[in-house]
C-alpha positions as CSV (number, residue, x, y, z in Angstrom):
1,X,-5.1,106.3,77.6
2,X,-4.8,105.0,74.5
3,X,-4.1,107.0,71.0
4,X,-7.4,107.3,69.9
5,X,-8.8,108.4,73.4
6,X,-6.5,111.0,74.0
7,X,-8.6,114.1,74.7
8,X,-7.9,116.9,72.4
9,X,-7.6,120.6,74.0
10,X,-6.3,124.3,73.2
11,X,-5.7,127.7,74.7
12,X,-6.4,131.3,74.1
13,X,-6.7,134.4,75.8
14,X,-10.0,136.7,75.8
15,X,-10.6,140.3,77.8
16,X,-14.2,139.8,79.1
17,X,-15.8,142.6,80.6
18,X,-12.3,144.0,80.8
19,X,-10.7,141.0,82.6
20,X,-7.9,139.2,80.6
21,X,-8.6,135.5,81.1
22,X,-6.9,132.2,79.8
23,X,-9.3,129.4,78.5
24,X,-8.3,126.4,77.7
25,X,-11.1,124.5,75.3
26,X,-11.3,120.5,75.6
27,X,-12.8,118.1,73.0
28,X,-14.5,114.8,74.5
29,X,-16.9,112.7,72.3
30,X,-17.8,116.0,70.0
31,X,-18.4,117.8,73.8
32,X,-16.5,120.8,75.2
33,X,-15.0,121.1,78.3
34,X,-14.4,124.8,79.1
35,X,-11.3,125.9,81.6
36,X,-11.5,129.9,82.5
37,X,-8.0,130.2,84.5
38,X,-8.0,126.8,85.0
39,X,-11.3,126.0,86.3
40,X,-13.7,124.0,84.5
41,X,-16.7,126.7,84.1
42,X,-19.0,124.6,81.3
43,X,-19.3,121.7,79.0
44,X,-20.7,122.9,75.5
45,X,-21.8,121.3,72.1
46,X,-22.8,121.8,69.1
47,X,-26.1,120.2,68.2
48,X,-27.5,120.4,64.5
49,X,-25.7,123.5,63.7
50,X,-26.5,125.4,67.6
51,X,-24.5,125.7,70.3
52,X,-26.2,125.1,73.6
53,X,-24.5,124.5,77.0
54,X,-24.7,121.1,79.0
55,X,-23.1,122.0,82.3
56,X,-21.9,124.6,84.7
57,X,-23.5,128.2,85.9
58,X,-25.0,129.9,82.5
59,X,-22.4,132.1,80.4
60,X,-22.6,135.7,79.3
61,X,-24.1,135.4,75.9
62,X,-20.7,137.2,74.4
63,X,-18.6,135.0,76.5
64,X,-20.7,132.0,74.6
65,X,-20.2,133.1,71.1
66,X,-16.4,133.6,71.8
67,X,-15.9,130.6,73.1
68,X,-17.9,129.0,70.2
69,X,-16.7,130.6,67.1
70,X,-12.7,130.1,68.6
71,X,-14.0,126.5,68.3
72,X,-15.0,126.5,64.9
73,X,-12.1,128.3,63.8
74,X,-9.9,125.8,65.3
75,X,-11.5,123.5,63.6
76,X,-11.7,125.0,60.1
């Protein structure tokens, strides 16, 4: 893979409905791959200033905006 393809990811740690989990968030082409305890669970983008979600089984609304906003933040 070369320099400019290399796929660009980080971690953190949420408690969802009081489960500790570790996500691991991956940026491909301005999409985001989403690991929960390493399985891929969703692919989400940001779209004109609104998150929506591409792929996987639909997230928790408060599972969606954490995911989101520790993507802006690690970003900002």
């Amino acid at each position: 893979m070369e320099p400019e393809e290399e796929l660009h990811s980080f971690p953190y740690d949420a408690i969802i409905s009081g489960i500790k989990h570790h996500y691991r968030i991956t940026e491909n082409e301005h999409q985001f791959g989403i690991e929960q305890d390493g399985l891929v669970i969703a692919t989400v983008k940001n779209k004109a200033g609104h998150w929506q979600q591409l792929s996987g089984d639909p997230l928790r609304r408060k599972l969606l905006e954490s995911i989101c906003d520790h993507i802006e933040a690690h970003y900002t």
